[in-house]
C-alpha positions, -999 to +999 in steps of 0.1 A: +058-578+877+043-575+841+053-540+837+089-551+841+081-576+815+072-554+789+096-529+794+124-562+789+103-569+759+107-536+745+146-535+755+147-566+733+124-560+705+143-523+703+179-538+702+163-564+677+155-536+653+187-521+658+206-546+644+183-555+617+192-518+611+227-520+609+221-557+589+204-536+567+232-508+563+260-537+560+245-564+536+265-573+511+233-587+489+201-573+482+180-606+498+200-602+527+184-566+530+151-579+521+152-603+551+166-577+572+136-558+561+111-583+565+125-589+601+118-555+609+084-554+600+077-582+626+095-563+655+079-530+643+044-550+650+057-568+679+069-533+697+036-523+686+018-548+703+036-545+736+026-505+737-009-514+730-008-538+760+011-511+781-014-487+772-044-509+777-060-500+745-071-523+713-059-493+686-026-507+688-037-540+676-054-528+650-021-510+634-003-540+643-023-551+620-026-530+592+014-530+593+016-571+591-005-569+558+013-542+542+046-560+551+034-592+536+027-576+504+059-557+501+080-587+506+059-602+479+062-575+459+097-571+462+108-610+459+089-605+422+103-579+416+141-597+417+129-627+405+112-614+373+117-578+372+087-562+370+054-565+396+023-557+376+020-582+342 
């Protein structure tokens, strides 16, 4: 029963990134794509997370993490970067 839950999961998760895809193709403004971005990131982990339970192996879980921090800090990055134009002071 739980492997026909995580395949649903990665149905959903996969169509989820497919239209933050094609939100990120059609956005009229750049915080739109940001968000669409951002969005991303989490189902990128979350699909991550569901092959690491599929597989049975803690890896996964460590990448999941790797790619939360680095997805925090780009969306940081990039929100100073509109706000002020530049990152680095």
């Amino acid at each position: 029963m739980i492997v026909y839950a995580i395949w649903f999961a990665f149905a959903c998760f996969g169509t989820a990134i497919m239209m933050c895809l094609w939100r990120i193709i059609t956005a009229d403004g750049v915080g739109t794509r940001v968000l669409a971005l951002d969005t991303m990131v989490i189902n990128t982990i979350a699909l991550l997370i569901l092959y690491g339970l599929s597989l049975g192996t803690e890896v996964f879980f460590e990448s999941a993490m790797i790619i939360a921090m680095l997805g925090f800090v780009s969306t940081v990055a990039y929100a100073r970067f509109m706000l002020r134009g530049n990152i680095i002071e």
